[in-house]
C-alpha positions in Angstrom: 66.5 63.0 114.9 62.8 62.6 113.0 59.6 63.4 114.4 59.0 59.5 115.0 62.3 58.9 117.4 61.5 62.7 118.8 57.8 61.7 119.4 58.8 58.5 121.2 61.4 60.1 123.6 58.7 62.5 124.6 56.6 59.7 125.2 59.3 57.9 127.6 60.0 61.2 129.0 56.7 62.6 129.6 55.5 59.2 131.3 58.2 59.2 133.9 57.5 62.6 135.0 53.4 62.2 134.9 54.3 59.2 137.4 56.1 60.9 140.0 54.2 61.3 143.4 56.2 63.6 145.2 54.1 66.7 146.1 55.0 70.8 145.2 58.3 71.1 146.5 57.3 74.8 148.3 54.4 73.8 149.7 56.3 70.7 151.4 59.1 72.8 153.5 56.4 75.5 153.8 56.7 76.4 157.5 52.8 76.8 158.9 51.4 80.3 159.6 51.5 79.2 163.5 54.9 79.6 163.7 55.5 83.1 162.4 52.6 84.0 165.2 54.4 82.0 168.1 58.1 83.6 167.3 56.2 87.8 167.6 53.9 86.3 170.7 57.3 85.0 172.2 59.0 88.1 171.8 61.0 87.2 169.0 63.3 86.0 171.1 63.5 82.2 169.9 64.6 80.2 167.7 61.5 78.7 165.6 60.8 75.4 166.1 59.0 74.0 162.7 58.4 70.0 163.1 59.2 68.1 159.9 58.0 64.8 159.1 60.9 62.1 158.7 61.2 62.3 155.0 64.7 60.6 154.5 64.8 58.2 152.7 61.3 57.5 151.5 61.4 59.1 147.8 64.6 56.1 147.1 62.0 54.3 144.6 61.0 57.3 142.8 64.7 58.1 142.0 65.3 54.5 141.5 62.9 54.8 138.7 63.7 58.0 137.4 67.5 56.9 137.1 66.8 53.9 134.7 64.7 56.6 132.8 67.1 58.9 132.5 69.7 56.0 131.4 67.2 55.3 128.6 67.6 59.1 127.3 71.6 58.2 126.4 73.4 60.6 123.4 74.3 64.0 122.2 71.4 65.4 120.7 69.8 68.4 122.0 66.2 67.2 122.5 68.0 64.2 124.4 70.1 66.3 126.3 67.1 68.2 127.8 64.8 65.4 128.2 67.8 64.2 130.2 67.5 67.4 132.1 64.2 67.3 133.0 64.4 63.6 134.5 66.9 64.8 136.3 65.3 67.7 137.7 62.6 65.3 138.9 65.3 63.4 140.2 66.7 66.8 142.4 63.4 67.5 143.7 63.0 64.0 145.1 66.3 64.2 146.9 65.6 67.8 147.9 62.4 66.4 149.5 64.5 63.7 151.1 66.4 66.0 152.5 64.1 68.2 154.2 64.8 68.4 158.2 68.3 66.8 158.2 71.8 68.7 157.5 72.0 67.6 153.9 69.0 69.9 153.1 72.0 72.9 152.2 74.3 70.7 150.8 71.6 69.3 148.2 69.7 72.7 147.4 73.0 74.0 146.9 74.1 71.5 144.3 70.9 72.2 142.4 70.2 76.1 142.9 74.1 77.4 143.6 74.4 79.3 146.5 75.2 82.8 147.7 79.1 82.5 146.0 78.1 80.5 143.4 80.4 82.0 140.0 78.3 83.1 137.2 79.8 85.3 134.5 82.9 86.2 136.5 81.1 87.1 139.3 79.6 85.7 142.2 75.8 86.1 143.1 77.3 87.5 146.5 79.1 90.4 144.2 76.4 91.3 142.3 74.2 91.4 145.1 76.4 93.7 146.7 77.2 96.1 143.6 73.2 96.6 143.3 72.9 97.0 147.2 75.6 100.0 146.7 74.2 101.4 143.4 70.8 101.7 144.6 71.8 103.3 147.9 70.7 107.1 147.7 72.9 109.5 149.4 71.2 112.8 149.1 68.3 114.5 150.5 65.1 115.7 148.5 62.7 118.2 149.0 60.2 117.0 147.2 59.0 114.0 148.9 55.4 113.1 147.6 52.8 111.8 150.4 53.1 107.8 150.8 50.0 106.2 149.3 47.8 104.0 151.7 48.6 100.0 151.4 46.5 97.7 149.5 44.6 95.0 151.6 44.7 91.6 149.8 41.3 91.8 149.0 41.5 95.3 146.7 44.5 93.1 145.1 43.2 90.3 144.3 39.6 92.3 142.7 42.6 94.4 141.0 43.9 91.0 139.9 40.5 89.6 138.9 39.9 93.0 137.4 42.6 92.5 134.6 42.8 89.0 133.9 38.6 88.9 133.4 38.0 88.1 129.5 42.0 87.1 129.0 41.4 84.7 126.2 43.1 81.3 126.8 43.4 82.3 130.1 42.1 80.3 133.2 43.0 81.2 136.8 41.4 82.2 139.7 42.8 84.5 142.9 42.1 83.5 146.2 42.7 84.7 149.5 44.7 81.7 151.6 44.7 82.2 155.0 47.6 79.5 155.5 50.1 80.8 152.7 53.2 82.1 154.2 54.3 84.1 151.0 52.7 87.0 150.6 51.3 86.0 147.0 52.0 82.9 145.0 51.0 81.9 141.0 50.5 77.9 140.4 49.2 77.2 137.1 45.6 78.0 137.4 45.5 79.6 141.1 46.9 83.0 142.3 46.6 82.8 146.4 47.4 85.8 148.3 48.1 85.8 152.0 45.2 86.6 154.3 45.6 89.8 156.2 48.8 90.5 154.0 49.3 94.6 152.8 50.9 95.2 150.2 52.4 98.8 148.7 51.1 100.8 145.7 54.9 99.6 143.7 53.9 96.0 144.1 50.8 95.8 142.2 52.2 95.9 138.9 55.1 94.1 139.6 53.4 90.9 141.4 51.4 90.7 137.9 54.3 90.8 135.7 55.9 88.7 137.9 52.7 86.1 139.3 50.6 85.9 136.4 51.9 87.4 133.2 54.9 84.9 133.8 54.5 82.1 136.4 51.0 81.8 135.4 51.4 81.8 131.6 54.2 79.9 131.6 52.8 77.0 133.3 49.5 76.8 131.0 51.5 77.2 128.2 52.9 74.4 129.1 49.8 72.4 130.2 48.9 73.5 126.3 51.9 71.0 125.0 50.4 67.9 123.4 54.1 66.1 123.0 55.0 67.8 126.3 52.8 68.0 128.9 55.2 67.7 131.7 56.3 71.7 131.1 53.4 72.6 132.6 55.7 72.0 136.1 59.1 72.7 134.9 60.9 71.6 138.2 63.7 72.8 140.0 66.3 73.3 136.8 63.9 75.9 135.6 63.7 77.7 138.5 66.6 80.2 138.0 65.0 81.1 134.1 61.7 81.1 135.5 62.3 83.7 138.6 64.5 85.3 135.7 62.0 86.2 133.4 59.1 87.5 136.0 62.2 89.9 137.2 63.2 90.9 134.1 59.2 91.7 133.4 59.3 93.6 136.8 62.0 95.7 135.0 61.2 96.3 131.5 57.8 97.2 132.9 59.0 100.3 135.6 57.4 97.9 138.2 60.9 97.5 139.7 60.8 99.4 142.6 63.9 100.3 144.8 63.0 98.2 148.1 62.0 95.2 145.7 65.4 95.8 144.3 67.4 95.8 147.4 64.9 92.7 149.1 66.2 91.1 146.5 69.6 91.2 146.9 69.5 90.9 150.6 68.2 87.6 150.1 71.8 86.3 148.5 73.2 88.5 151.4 71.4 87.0 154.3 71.9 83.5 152.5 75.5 84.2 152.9 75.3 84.4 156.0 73.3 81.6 156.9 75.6 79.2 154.8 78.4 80.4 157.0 76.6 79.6 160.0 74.3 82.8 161.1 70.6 81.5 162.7 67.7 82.5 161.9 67.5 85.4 164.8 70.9 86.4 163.3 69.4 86.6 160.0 65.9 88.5 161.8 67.7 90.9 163.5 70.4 91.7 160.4 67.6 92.4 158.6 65.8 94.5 161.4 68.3 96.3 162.7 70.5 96.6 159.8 68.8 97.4 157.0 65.3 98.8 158.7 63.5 96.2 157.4 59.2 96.0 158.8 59.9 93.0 161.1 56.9 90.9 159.4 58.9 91.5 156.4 61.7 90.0 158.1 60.6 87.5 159.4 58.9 86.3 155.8 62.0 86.7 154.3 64.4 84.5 157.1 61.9 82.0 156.7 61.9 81.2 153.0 65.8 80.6 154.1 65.9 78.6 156.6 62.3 76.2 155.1 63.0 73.0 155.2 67.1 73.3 156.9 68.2 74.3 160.1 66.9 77.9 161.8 70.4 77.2 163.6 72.7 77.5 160.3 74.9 75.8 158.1 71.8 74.0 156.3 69.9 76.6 154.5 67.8 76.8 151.4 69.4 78.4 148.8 66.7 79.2 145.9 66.4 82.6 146.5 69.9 83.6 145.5 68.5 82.6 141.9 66.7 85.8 141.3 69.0 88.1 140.6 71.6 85.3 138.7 68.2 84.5 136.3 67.7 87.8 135.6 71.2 88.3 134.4 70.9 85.1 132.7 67.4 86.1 131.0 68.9 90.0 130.0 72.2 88.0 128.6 70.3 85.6 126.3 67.2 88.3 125.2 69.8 90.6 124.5 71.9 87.7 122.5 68.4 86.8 120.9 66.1 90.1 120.3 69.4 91.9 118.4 69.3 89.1 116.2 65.8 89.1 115.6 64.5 86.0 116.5 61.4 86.3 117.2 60.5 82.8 117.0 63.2 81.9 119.3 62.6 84.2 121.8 58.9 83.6 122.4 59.9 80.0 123.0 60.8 80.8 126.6 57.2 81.2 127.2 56.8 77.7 125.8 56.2 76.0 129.8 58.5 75.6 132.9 61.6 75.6 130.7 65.7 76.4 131.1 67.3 78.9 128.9 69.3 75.8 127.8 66.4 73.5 126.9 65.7 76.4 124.1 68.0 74.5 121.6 65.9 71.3 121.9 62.7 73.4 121.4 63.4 74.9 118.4 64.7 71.3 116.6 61.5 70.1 117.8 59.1 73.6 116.9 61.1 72.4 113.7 59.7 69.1 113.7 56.3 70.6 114.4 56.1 69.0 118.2 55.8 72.3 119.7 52.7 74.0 120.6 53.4 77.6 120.0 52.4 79.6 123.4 49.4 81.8 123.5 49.7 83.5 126.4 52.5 86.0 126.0 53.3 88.5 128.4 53.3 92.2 127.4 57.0 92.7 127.0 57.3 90.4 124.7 53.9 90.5 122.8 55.4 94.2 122.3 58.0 92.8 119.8 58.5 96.3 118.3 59.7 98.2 122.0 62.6 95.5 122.6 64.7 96.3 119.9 65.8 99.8 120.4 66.0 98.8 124.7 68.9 96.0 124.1 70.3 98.5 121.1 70.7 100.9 123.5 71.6 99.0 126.6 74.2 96.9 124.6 76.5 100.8 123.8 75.7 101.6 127.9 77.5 97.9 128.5 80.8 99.2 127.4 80.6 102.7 128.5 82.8 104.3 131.2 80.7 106.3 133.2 83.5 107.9 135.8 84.4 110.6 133.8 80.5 112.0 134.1 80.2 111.2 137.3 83.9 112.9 137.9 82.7 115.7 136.2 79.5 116.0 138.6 81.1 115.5 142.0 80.7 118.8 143.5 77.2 118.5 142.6 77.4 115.3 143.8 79.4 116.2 147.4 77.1 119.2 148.1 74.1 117.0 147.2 75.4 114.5 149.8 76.2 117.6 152.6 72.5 118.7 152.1 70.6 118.7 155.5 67.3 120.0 156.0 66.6 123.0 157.3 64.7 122.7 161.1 60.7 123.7 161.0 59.2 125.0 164.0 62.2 123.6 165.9 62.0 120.6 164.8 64.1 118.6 161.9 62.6 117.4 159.3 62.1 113.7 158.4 
């Protein structure tokens, strides 16, 4: 394919998608601050009741449209192929929106995000959610136990925010406290909003950068940046699984990975389990609080982005946050494929916009073709081309190592480290 038959596809493409009037898929199912503050005045004893308005139905034109667009976009090559992909995305996000409030809700999100036993690799997200739950549970007992650092207010985060993105060249974005936002921070393209009231630990601070700005944030300007593709700007709900992938994967290479982040993660395919098998929302609550310890605000945040836009009864959940952990394998299996081989090039594509790991074949026929614009705003892991290298070198001898005869080697350590109790002060055990 030339430039010319590239250019014109783009064209067809990008129209399409400018032309869609559905509105930000989170911020439709979004359940309003009201109801988090009824369920803790009522006890938290009942059901929430979120009202929806009746949505079936009324995006049928848009997908109409989109549908003899996407018919136009016909054949094997890969620029086609994810043009195709990114109709169709549009397409998913219409029918999501559809679906919102009625029982078909799970059964759509689920088609487009997989759900909790969704196969990937071998291995179901439900697996690897549970083999991270088990390595990262500790089992011994430490004596050195540093002081817990006071929380951070959302107004110290977002003048920490301001603080570091002040000068950014190419960079425009403002933070803002939202008293209404249900998540306890959110990136769009040019906007960070934080929750009003919300406190957040010392461990998330670094993290919600990588994670908000140095990769939902860039990504989506970079994409604004695209003169033949405008449209990556919003990516949709294909790339959702790469995007979440990536700002994970930046939480990692960065030490800004904590433990409970971690295990919150993974208790999110957990609880989705559940709800696809039928648990409510208090069953999902009170797993969460009673189970796993978990602060019941932080609960409560967490059932709800499950249950947005379904049923708080079961059966009919919403499944996107069993993507997280899936992406970030997805994202560690292609850098590693990629940054071995040395292609740089290739590799700072993903920062390109919104994009799938599979759209990366289109985008380097058309960086080929000089339709590209190459991204400017890079996050640090991958501005720091030199420190990947020897991480996936020695990460790729770790992926074939068996490390039972170590840890066979170390188990009375191990059994008396696990036996260890503390020794009573004044009378009293310590914590």
């Amino acid at each position: 394919m030339d430039a010319t038959a590239a250019t014109t596809y783009l064209e067809l493409a990008g129209a399409a998608l400018s032309d869609t009037t559905s509105g930000a898929l989170l911020d439709e199912i979004a359940w309003p601050r009201e109801v988090e503050e009824r369920f803790f005045a009522d006890g938290e004893q009942e059901l929430p009741v979120v009202e929806y308005a009746p949505a079936a139905h009324t995006h049928d034109d848009e997908i109409a449209r989109l549908v003899a667009v996407r018919e136009k976009l016909e054949g094997d090559h890969p620029i086609l192929v994810s043009l195709r992909g990114a109709v169709s995305s549009a397409i998913d996000k219409a029918r999501l929106l559809s679906s919102v409030g009625t029982s078909e809700l799970g059964r759509v999100s689920n088609e487009i995000y997989g759900g909790a036993r969704t196969t990937f690799l071998g291995r179901t997200k439900l697996e690897l959610a549970e083999h991270l739950l088990a390595r990262i549970t500790s089992h011994g007992w430490d004596r050195r136990r540093p002081e817990a650092e006071p929380d951070i207010g959302a107004e110290d985060l977002r003048d920490r925010f301001e603080s570091r993105v002040a000068g950014k060249k190419n960079l425009e974005l403002r933070v803002v406290i939202d008293p209404k936002l249900t998540s306890k921070a959110i990136a769009g393209a040019t906007r960070v909003r934080i929750r009003e009231g919300a406190t957040f630990h010392p461990w998330e601070v670094e993290g919600l950068y990588r994670h908000e700005i140095e990769t939902h944030a860039f990504s989506a300007q970079n994409g604004a940046a695209q003169r033949a593709m405008p449209f990556l700007k919003s990516g949709g709900p294909r790339t959702t699984e790469t995007q979440e992938g990536l700002a994970v994967f930046a939480e990692l290479y960065h030490r800004a990975l904590a433990t409970p982040r971690l295990r919150r993660l993974a208790l999110r395919v957990k609880t989705c389990a559940m709800a696809e098998d039928g648990a409510t929302f208090l069953d999902v609550y009170r797993a969460l609080v009673d189970g796993e310890g978990a602060a019941p605000r932080d609960a409560f945040l967490d059932a709800q982005r499950l249950f947005r836009g379904g049923d708080v009864r079961g059966g009919s959940v919403f499944t996107k946050d069993t993507v997280y952990i899936s992406g970030l394998l997805r994202t560690y299996a292609f850098l590693a494929t990629f940054v071995r081989g040395g292609f740089r090039d290739e590799c700072e594509l993903v920062m390109a916009g919104r994009i799938d790991l599979d759209d990366i074949t289109a985008l380097v026929a058309l960086d080929r073709l000089g339709l590209v614009t190459r991204p400017k705003l890079l996050p640090r892991w991958l501005r720091d081309w030199e420190t990947l290298l020897p991480y996936f070198s020695f990460t790729s001898f770790l992926d074939g190592l068996d490390l039972g005869p170590v840890e066979a080697g170390y188990r009375h350590v191990i059994d008396t480290a696990k036996a260890a109790v503390p020794k009573p002060v004044n009378g009293r055990k310590q914590d």
